[in-house]
MIVOMAR-193523 format. One record per residue (C-alpha): residue number from 1; z, y, x. Coordinates in steps of 0.5 Angstrom, whole numbers. Layout:
! residues N
   k    zz    yy    xx
 NUM     Z     Y     X
...
END
This chain:
! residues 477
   k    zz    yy    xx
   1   434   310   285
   2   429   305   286
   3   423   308   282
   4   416   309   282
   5   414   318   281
   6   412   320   275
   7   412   319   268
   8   411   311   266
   9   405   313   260
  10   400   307   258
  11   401   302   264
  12   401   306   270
  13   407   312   273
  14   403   319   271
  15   404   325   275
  16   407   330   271
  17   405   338   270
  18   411   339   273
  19   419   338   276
  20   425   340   275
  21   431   339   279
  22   437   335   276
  23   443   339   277
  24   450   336   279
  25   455   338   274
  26   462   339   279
  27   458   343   285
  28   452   346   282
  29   447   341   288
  30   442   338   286
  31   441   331   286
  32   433   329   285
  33   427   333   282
  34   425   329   276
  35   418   330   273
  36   417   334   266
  37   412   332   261
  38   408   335   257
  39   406   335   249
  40   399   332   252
  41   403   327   255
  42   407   325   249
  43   400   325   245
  44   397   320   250
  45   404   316   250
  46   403   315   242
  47   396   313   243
  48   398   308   248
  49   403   305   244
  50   400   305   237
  51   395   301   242
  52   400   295   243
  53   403   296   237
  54   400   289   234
  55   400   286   241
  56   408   287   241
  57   409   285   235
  58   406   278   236
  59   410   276   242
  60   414   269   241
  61   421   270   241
  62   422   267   247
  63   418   273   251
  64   423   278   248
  65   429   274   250
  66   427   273   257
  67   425   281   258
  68   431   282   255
  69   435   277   260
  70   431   280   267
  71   433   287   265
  72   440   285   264
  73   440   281   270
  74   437   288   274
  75   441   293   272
  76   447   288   274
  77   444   287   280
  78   444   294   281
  79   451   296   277
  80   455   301   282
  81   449   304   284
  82   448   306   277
  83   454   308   277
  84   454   313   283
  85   448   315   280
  86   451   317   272
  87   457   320   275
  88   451   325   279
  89   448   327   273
  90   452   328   267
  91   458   330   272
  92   462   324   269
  93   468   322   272
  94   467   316   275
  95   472   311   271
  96   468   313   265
  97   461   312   269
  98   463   305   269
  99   465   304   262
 100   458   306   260
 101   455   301   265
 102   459   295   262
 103   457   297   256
 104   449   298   258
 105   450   291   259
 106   453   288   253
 107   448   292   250
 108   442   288   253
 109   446   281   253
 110   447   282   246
 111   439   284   244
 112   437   278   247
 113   442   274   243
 114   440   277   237
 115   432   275   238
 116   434   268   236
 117   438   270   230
 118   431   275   227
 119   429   272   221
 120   429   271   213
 121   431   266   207
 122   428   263   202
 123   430   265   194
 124   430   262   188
 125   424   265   183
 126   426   260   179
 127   433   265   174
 128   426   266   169
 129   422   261   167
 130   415   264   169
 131   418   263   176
 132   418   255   175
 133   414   251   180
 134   414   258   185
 135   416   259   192
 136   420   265   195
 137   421   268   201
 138   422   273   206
 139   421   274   213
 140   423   282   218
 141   417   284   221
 142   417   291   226
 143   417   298   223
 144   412   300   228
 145   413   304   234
 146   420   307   235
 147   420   315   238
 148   428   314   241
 149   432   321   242
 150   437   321   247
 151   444   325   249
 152   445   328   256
 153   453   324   256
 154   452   317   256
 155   444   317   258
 156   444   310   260
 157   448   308   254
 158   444   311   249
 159   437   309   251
 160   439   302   251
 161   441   302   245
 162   434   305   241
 163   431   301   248
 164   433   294   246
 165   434   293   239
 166   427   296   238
 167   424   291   243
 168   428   286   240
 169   425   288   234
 170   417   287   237
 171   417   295   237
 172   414   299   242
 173   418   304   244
 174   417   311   247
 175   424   314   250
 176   425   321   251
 177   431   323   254
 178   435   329   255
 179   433   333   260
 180   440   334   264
 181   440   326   265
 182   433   324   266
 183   434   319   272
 184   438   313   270
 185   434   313   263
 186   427   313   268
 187   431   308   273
 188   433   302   267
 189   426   304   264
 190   422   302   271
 191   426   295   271
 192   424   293   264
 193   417   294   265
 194   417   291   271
 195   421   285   267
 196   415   286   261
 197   410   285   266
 198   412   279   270
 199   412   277   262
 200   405   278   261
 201   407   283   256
 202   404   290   256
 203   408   296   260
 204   406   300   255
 205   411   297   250
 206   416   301   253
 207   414   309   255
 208   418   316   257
 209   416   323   256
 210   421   329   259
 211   420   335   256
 212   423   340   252
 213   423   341   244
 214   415   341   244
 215   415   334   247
 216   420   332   241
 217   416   334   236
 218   409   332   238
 219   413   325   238
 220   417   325   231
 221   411   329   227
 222   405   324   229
 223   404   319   222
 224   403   313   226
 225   410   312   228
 226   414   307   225
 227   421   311   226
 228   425   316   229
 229   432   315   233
 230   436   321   234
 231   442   322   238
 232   444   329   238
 233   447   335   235
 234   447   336   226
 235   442   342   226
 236   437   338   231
 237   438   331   228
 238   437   335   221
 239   431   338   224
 240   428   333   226
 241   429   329   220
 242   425   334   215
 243   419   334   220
 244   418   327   220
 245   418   325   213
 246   417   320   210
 247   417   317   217
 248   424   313   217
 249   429   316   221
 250   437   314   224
 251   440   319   226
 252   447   318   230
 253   449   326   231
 254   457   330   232
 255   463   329   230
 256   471   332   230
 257   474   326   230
 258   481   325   227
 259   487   322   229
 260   493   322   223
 261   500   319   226
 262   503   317   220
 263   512   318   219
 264   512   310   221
 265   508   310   227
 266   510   308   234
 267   510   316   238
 268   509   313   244
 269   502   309   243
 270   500   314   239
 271   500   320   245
 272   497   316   250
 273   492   314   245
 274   491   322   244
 275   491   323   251
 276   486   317   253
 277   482   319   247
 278   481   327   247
 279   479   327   256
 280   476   321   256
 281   468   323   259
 282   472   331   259
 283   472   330   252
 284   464   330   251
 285   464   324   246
 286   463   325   239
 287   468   320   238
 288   473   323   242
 289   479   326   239
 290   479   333   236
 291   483   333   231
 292   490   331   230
 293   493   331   224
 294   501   329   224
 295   506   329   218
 296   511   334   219
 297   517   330   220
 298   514   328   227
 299   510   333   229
 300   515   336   234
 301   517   329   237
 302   509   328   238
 303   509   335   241
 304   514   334   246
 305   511   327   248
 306   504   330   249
 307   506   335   253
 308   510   330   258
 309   503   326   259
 310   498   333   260
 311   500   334   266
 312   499   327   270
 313   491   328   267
 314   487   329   274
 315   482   335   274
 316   478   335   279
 317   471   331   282
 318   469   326   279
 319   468   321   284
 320   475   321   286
 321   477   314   281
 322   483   318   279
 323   480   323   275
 324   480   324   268
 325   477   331   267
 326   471   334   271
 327   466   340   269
 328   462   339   264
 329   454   339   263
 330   453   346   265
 331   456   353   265
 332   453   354   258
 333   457   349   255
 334   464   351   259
 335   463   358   256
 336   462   356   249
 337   469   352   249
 338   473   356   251
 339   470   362   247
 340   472   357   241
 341   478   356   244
 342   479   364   244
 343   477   365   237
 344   482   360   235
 345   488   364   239
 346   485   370   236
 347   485   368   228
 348   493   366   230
 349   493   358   234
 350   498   357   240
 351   495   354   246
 352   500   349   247
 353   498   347   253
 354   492   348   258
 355   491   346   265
 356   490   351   271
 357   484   352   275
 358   477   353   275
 359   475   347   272
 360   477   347   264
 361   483   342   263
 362   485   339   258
 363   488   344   253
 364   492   343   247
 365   491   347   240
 366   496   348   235
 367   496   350   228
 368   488   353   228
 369   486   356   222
 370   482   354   218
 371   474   357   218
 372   474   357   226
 373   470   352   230
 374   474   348   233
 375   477   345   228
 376   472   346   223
 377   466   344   228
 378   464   338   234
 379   468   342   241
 380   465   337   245
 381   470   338   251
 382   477   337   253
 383   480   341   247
 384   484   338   241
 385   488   341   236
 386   494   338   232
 387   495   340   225
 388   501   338   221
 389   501   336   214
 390   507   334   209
 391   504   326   207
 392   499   322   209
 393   495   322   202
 394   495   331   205
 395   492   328   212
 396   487   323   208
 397   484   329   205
 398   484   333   211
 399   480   329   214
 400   476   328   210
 401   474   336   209
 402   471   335   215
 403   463   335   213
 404   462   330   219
 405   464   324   218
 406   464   319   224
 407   470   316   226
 408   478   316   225
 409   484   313   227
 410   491   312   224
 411   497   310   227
 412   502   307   222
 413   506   301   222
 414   505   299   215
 415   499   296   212
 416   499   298   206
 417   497   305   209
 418   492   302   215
 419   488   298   209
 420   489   305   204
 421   486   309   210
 422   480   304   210
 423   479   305   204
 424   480   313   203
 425   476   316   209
 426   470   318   209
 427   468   316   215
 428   463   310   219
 429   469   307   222
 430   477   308   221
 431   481   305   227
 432   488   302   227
 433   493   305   232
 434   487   305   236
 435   483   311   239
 436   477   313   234
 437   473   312   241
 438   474   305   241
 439   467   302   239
 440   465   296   240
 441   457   295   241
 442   457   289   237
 443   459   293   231
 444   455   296   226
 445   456   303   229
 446   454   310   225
 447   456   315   220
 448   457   319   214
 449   456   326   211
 450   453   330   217
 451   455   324   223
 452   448   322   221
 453   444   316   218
 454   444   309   220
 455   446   304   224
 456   446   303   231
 457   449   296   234
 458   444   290   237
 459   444   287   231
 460   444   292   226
 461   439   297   230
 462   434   291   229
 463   435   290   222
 464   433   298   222
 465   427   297   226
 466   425   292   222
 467   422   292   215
 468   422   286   210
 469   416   283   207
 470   416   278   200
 471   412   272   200
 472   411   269   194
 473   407   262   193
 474   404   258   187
 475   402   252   190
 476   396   249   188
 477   396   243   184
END
């Protein structure tokens, strides 16, 4: 970690109240001692971006570009040492470390891309005839200063996504990242100040704050801000979607993703896809799979490839390259899951499967009864649950029950039912013989119903933190 100490607020690194020390899932050591913010620190980070916001806003496109490109080629420079840095704060294993910063990259190089590709059209006023003789455009102009929220499971990723889009959009940013993952979000937000200054642009364009629901919600109620964006759970993200009304807010929250494999599927893609998709990250991913659903006919011969492949999942430390599953964010999360799974297996499921050691393994659950939370809620751990039905039309239903609606996926060899699927499930994005985690930073990324609101992806981000303005003009004769 090559950062300066402190809180990076207005144009300088503030030292903070107080500390906290950044604990390593696996062995409970510590990693660093990260600065905790304060509201007053939040309070002076919005007034210090307000400032800035016309300045920002008015940075010629080839400004924004570069700032993007030298971040890009920063954090490159720095790619294993962000690696080794992820693994040690989330506990992630280090295969999946990796993805995020590959993915933090695209990211970054995308934004840049997308600056060029900012802009309005021309419309004809002229469809009644009181519009003859007049000119009609429009162009996007920043929504103002953007608030952005993070999750502790892919920090880096994450704060990238509301970072960039937002700066591309000509919006300063105060970035607020979890408080179990602070160090690479502080770390990537070093190198961007550090690109903006050698720009000639304001640091303050880019400002965290660490702290707790108080920090939050000094950020998310101050009526100056322009946007709110969320990742989190469903009862914060509605919380924080209630306090800063009218503020536009995009929130990116859970899910319980599912996997339908269909009578004509290729069972043995499928359980490979089951096994990548529900232990990748330990299974701290809101679109890994949770749920899956199997018409009956194929149930059994799922069941035997699936328990065929459980065993060659490595648990273990998460800086081995082999691992798939490690500990999760901390103990509290580990005793919620499997206090889950043990309701689930007193209201009558079968544990099919579950690894054994200390660390929680990847487990399976089979028929869960409806009402218990890990069917019915997000686990966010290395727990599935499989559930058969007698068709496809009852496993599209099932579903779509879920009040979450993230993304699914269906194995099927038919395109008959891949473009019934697309059409049917009540989900931001249906994937075909894929893993509903696949997600391509490019895409327009987001869901329905409790999954959230908006859409994150460069382009797509930059249109939500931009705002339209209509011009008309009468020249004059």
């Amino acid at each position: 970690m090559k950062f300066p100490a402190g809180l990076p607020i207005g144009a300088s690194w503030v030292e903070p109240p107080s500390t906290a020390p950044v604990i390593f899932p696996y062995d409970g050591s510590t990693v660093a001692d990260a600065p905790v913010g304060s509201a007053e620190l939040a309070r002076q980070a919005l007034d210090h971006g307000v400032a800035v916001r016309e300045t920002v806003g008015r940075l010629p496109s080839y400004v924004r570009r570069k700032v993007l490109q030298s971040v890009h080629s920063a954090v490159s420079a720095e790619r294993d040492a962000f690696v080794d840095l992820l693994v040690l704060e989330t506990g992630k294993p280090l295969v999946d470390c990796r993805v995020e910063i590959d993915r933090t990259l695209l990211t970054l190089e995308t934004a840049a891309e997308e600056v060029a590709r900012l802009h309005g059209e021309t419309v004809p006023l002229d469809l009644l005839p009181s519009g003859e003789g007049l000119l009609g455009f429009w162009v996007r102009k920043p929504i103002g200063v953007v608030v952005g929220i993070t999750g502790f499971n892919y920090p880096l990723l994450l704060a990238a996504h509301k970072i960039a889009p937002a700066f591309a959009a000509g919006c300063p940013i105060i970035i607020k990242p979890a408080p179990q993952t602070p160090l690479a979000t502080l770390w990537l937000v070093h190198l961007m100040r550090s690109a903006l200054l050698e720009a000639g642009a304001p640091e303050s364009a880019l400002q965290l704050v660490t702290g707790g629901a108080d920090v939050g919600a000094t950020l998310t109620t101050d009526g100056r801000i322009g946007a709110v964006s969320f990742t989190g759970s469903a009862a914060v993200g509605h919380q924080i979607a209630r306090d800063a009304a009218p503020t536009k807010v995009l929130l990116e929250l859970g899910s319980n993703s599912a996997l339908v494999v269909a009578e004509d599927a290729d069972l043995d893609a499928a359980a490979d896809a089951i096994v990548r998709g529900g232990y990748y990250a330990s299974g701290q991913a809101c679109i890994s799979v949770q749920r899956v659903i199997a018409v009956e006919t194929i149930r059994d011969a799922l069941l035997d490839k699936l328990g065929a492949r459980l065993p060659a999942v490595v648990v273990g430390d998460p800086r081995d390259p082999l691992t798939r599953v490690s500990a999760l964010i901390d103990p509290q999360s580990t005793g919620r899951v499997r206090e889950w799974v043990d309701e689930s297996v007193h209201a009558g499921a079968t544990i099919a499967y579950a690894a054994s050691g200390d660390l929680l393994g990847p487990t399976v659950l089979i028929d869960v009864p409806p009402g218990q939370l890990a069917w019915d809620e997000e686990i966010f751990g290395p727990v599935i649950a499989v559930r058969s039905v007698p068709d496809l039309d009852t496993a599209f239903r099932t579903v779509n029950e879920s009040r979450y609606g993230l993304h699914a996926s269906v194995f099927t060899s038919s395109l008959d039912t891949a473009f019934t699927a697309i059409d049917r499930l009540e989900v931001g994005g249906v994937v075909i013989n894929e893993v509903p985690g696949f997600r391509s930073d490019v895409m327009p990324y987001g869901g329905v119903k409790d999954s959230g609101i908006g859409r994150e992806g460069p382009r797509f981000a930059i249109e939500e933190l931009t705002t339209t303005r209509m011009a008309i003009i009468r020249p004059s004769p």
